[in-house]
C-alpha positions in Angstrom: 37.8 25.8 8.4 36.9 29.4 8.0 33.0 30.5 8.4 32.1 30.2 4.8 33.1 26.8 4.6 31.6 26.0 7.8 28.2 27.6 6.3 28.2 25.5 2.9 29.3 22.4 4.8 26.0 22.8 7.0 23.7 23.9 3.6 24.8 20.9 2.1 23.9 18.5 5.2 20.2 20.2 5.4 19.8 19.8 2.1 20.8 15.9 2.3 18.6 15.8 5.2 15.4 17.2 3.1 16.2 14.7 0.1 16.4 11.7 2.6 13.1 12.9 3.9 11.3 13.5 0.6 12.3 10.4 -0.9 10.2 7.9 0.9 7.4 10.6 0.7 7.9 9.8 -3.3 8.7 6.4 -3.2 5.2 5.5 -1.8 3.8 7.7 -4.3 5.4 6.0 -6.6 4.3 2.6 -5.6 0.5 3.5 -5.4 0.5 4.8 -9.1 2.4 1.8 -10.0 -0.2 -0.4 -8.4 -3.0 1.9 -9.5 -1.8 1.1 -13.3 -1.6 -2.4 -13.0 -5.0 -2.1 -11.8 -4.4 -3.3 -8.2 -6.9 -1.1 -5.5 -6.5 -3.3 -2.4 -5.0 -6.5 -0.9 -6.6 -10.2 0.1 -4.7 -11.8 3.0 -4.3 -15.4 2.9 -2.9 -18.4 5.1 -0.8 -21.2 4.5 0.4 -23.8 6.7 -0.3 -24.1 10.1 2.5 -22.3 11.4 0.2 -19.2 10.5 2.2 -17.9 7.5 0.6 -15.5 5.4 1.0 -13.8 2.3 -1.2 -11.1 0.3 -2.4 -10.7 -3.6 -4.3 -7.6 -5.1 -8.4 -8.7 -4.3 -9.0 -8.7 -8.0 -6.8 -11.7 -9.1 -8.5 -15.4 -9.3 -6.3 -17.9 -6.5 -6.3 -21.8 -6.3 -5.3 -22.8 -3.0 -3.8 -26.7 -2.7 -2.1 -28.3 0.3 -0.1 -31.4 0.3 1.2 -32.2 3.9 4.0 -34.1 4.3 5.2 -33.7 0.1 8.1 -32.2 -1.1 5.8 -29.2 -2.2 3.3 -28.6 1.2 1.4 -25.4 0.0 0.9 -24.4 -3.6 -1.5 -21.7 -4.9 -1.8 -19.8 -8.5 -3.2 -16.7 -9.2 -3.5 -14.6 -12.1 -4.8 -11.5 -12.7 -8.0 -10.3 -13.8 -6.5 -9.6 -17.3 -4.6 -12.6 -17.3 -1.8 -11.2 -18.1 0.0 -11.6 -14.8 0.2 -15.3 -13.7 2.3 -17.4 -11.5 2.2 -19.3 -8.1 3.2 -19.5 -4.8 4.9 -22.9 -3.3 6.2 -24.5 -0.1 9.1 -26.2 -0.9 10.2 -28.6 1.8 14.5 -28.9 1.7 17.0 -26.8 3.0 19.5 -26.1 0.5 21.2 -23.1 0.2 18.6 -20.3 -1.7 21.3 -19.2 -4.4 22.0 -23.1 -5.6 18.4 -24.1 -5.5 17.7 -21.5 -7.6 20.1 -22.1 -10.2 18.7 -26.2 -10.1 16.0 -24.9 -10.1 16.7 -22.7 -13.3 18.1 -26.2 -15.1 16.0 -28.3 -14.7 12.9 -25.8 -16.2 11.2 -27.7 -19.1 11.0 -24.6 -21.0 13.6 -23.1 -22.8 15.5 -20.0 -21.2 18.0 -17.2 -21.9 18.5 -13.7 -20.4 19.2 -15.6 -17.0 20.4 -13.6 -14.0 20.0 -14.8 -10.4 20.6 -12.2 -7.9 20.3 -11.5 -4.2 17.3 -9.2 -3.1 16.5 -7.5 0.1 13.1 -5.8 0.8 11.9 -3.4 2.9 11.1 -6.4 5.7 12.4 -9.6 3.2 15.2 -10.6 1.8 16.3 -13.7 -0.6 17.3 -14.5 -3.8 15.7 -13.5 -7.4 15.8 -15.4 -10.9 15.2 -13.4 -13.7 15.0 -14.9 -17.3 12.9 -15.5 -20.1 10.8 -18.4 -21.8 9.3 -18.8 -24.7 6.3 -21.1 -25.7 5.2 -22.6 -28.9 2.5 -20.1 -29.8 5.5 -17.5 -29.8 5.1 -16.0 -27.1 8.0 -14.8 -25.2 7.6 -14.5 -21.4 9.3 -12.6 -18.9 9.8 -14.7 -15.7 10.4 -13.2 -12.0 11.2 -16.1 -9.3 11.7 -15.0 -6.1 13.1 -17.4 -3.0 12.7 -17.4 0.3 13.8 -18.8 3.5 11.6 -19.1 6.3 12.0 -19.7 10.0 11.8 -23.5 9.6 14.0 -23.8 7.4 11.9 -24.2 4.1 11.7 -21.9 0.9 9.1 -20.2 -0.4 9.1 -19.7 -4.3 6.7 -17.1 -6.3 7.2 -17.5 -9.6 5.8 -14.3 -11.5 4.7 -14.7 -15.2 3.8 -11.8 -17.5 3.8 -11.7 -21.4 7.0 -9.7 -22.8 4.8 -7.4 -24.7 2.8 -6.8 -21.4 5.8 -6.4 -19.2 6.3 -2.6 -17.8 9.2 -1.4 -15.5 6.8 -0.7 -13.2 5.5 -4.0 -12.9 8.6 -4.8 -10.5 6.7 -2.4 -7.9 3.7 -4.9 -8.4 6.1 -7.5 -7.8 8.1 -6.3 -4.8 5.1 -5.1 -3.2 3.7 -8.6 -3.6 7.0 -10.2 -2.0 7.0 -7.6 1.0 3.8 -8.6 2.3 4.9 -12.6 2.7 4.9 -12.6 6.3 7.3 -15.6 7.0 8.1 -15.9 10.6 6.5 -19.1 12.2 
């Protein structure tokens, strides 16, 4: 390599260095404005289980909290939004199937009617799992957009949080909401 190339080569690495850095100065900027148009200031922490699981939700949304030791489903709790126009529920599911086919049974065996279906695997800044992503649609017409996320935790159980939001209300930026939600599951028993 002669000089010049050497020089470009090492203009090119700084400059991949700077963009490496920058972006996760932007990408937290990003989720805050997200969050700050969703209407979401600060975070609640709440408990589940004994173990000492926890999860968080945005302070403004309404939770009902319900515990079934021993059941198939231990922990349940559903929240919604101030707006209502973000709704879903957290759940303790009890079985230790493989994420990827409960979440397709789980898919089937939805009362509702579905289409748009895709279940992929996810991975979080601390979290990873498996998402279902499809859509519903009730009798009032409304069509829904659906984001289930599943879990595994260090006992061996999943944890589902279903996220509902209206199709007319639904944003791109909404997924930060989401993912930010998911990320602050703390899972480890």
């Amino acid at each position: 390599m002669n000089k010049k190339q050497i020089l470009i080569l090492s203009i090119l690495l700084s400059l991949m260095v700077v963009l490496g850095i920058t972006q996760s100065f932007f990408k937290e900027s990003f989720t805050e404005v997200a969050l700050v148009e969703n209407g979401i200031n600060e975070f609640k922490d709440y408990g589940f289980n004994e173990e000492g699981y926890k999860f968080s939700l945005p302070s403004e949304w309404s939770i009902s909290e319900k515990q079934n030791k021993g059941q198939y489903v231990s922990y349940k709790a559903d929240f919604k939004d101030k707006n209502n126009k973000i709704s879903g529920y957290l759940e303790v599911i009890n079985t230790k199937s493989d994420l990827g086919n409960f979440a397709e049974s789980d898919l089937k065996n939805l009362p509702l009617s579905y289409k748009n279906e895709e279940i992929i695997p996810f991975k979080l800044e601390n979290i990873s799992g498996v998402l279902s992503q499809y859509k519903t649609k009730v009798k009032k017409g409304y069509t829904f957009e659906n984001n289930c996320y599943y879990i595994n935790s260090d006992d061996g159980k999943i944890i589902k949080v279903l996220f509902n939001i209206k199709e007319d209300d639904y944003k791109e930026n909404v997924k930060t909401v989401f993912n930010t939600i998911i990320s602050k599951i703390n899972i480890q028993s």
